[in-house]
C-alpha positions in Angstrom: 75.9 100.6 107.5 78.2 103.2 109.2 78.4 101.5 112.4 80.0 98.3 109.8 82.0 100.6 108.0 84.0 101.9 111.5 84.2 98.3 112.7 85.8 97.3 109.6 88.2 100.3 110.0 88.9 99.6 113.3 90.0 96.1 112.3 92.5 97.4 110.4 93.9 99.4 113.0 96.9 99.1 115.5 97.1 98.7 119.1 100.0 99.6 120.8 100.9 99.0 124.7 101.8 102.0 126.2 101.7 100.7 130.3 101.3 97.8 131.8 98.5 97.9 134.6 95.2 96.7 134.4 94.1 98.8 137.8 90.0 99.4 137.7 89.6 97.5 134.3 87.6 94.3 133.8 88.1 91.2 132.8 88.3 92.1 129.1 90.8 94.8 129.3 93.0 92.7 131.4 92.9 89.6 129.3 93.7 92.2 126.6 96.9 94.0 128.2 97.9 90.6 129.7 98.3 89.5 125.8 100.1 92.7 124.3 102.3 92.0 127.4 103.4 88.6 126.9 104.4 89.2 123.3 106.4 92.1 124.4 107.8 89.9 127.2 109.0 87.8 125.2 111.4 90.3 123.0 108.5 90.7 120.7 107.1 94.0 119.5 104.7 95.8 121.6 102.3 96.7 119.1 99.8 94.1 117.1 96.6 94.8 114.7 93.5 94.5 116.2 92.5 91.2 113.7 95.2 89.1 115.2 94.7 90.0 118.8 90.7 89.1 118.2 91.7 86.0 116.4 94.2 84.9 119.4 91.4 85.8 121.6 89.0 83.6 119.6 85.9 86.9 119.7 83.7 86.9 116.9 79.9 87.4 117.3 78.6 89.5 119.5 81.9 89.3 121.8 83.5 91.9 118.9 81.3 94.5 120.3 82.4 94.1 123.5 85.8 93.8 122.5 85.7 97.3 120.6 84.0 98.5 123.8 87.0 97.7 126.2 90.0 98.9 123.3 87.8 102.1 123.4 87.9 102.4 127.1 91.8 101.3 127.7 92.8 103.8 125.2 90.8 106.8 127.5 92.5 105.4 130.3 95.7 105.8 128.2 96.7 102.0 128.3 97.0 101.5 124.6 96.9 103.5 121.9 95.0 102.9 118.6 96.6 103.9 115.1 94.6 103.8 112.3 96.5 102.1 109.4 
């Protein structure tokens, strides 16, 4: 029930694209920066809840693991940073 209660947390939270380079990181991470990119490319902002970017990614299932997994592992490598909302 706890491990639930942090995803649905997490869910709620913001990601925000602090570099753009996907050096050493998998194909996750990089489909991930390459889509925080293109909507800041395009005179957007460079920040997007993690919902929307899951939905636009089309991960459900057992993909949102993995998913949480790699946002976990950009934000160490100081990619992105997550703010809880």
């Amino acid at each position: 029930m706890q491990r639930k209660k942090k995803e649905q947390t997490l869910v709620k939270t913001i990601v925000i694209l602090i570099r753009n380079t996907t050096w050493r990181c998998g194909k996750l991470e990089k489909s991930i920066v390459r889509h925080l990119h293109k909507r800041h490319e395009n005179f957007g902002k460079t920040d997007m809840s993690v919902g929307d970017i899951m939905q636009n990614l089309n991960f459900a299932g057992e993909k949102k693991g993995e998913f949480i997994d790699a946002l976990k592992r950009l934000e160490k490598r100081n990619i992105v940073r997550l703010l809880p909302v």
